[in-house]
N, C-alpha and C positions, 0 to 999 in steps of 0.2 A: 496317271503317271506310271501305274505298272507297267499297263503294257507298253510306254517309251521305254522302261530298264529289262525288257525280255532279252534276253537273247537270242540272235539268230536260229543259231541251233541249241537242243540239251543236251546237257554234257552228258546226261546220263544216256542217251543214242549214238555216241561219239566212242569208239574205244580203236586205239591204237593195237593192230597183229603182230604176232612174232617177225612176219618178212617184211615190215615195215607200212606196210598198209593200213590205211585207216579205215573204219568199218563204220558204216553211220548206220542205223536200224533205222524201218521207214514207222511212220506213225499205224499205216497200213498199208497190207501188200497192194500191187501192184495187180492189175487183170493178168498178169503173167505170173502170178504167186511170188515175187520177188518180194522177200522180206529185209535185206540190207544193202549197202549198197557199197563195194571196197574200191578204195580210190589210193594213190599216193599223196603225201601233204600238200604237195604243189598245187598239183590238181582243184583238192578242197578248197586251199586260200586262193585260189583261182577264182572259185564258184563263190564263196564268201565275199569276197574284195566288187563283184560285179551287183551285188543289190545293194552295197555302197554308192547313194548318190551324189555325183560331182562336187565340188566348193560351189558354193554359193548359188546352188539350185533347190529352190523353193518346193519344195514338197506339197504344199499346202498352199489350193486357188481359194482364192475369193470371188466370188461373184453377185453381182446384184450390190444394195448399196456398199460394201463393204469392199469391194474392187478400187484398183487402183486409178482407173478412168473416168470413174463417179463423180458425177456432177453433185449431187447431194451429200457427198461423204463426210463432208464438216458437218453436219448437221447430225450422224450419229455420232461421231465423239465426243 
């Protein structure tokens, strides 16, 4: 259950600039030595909102008896 209550990002790589820019630090740089990454709010709840999965789309397959087409599936419940 921890890692379902992670969040996205940590706040501690998250910090808000004086020109309004948000600055997120990478965990590690980049092959291009890029160590942060400044975006405006939008931007971010942008990037944030998009690895938000749709309503009612199943994250999690089953396959084999435990699928929903299973012939045998009353037998492991």
């Amino acid at each position: 259950m921890r890692y379902v209550l992670r969040p996205p990002i940590a706040q501690e790589r998250v910090e808000l600039q004086q020109d309004g820019l948000v600055r997120r630090s990478l965990e590690r740089a980049f092959a291009d030595r890029t160590v942060a990454v400044d975006m405006d709010p939008l931007s971010l709840l942008c990037r944030l909102a998009a690895s938000v999965p749709p309503p009612r789309f199943h994250t999690i397959k089953y396959a084999g008896v435990l699928a929903s087409a299973s012939r045998p599936r009353w037998r492991a419940s």
